[in-house]
N, C-alpha and C positions, 0 to 999 in steps of 0.2 A: 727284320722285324715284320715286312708285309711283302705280301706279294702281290703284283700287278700281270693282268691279264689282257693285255690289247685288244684282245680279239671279240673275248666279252665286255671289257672297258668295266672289270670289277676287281676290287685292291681286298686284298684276304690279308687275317693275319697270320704270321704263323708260330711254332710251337716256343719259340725265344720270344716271342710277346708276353707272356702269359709270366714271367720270368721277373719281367719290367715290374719296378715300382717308380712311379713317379709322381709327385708331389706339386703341385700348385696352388702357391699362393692367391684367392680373391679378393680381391679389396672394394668394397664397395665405398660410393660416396668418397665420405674425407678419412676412412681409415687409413694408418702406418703401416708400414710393411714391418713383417715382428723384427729384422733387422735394425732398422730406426728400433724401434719400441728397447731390444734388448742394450742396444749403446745407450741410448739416453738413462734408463733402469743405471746403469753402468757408471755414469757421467751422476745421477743421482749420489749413488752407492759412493764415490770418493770426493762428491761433495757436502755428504753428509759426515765422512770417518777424518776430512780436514776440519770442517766446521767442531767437532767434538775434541778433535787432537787440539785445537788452538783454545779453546774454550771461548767457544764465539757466541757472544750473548746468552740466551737461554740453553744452548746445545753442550756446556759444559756439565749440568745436570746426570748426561747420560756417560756410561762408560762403555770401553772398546767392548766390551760382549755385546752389549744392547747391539753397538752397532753391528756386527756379526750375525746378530740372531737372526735384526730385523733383515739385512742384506740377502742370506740365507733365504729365510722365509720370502722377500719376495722374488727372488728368481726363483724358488721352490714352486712359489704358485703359478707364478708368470709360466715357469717352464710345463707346470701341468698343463695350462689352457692353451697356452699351444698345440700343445698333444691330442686333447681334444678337436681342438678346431683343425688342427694336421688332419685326421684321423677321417675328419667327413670332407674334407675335400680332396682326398685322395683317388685318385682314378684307377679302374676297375674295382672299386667298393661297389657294396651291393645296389645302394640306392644312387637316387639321379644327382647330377654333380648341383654345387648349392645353388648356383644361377637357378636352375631350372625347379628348385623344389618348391620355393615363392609360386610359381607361377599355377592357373587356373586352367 
């Protein structure tokens, strides 16, 4: 992936870098990592499709589609904004990685 030069004491990359996609996650402060976010999403989604199967208090109202739609739509969305947010923190994108775009 790079080459290193002793003599000059300078690290090049070379033509298999460029090849490379890789992906890091930032988290700042108290954010999740989308891992957590997608199991608990997850951990929602069959806590909400027992709740409606058993007809537990108000959740008997709704039927298995509702549950379906909603579960659907929100990994649908979930899954877009990750993409998004994949998308800029991606390294060799054009612009500076996120840490550094805040800054002055």
């Amino acid at each position: 992936m790079i080459e290193y030069d002793p003599e000059s004491n300078l690290v090049e990359p070379t033509e298999s870098l460029q090849d490379l996609d890789i992906y890091i996650e930032v988290l700042r402060g108290r954010e999740i990592p989308w891992s957590v976010y997608y199991v608990d999403l997850a951990g929602v989604a069959v806590a909400l499709t027992v709740a409606v199967s058993l007809d537990v208090m108000w959740f008997g109202r709704f039927t298995p589609l509702n549950v379906g739609v909603f579960v659907v739509v929100a990994f649908g969305i979930s899954a877009a904004v990750h993409h998004y947010y994949g998308e800029r923190a991606r390294l060799g994108n054009e612009r500076k990685p996120p840490e550094l775009r805040q800054r002055k």
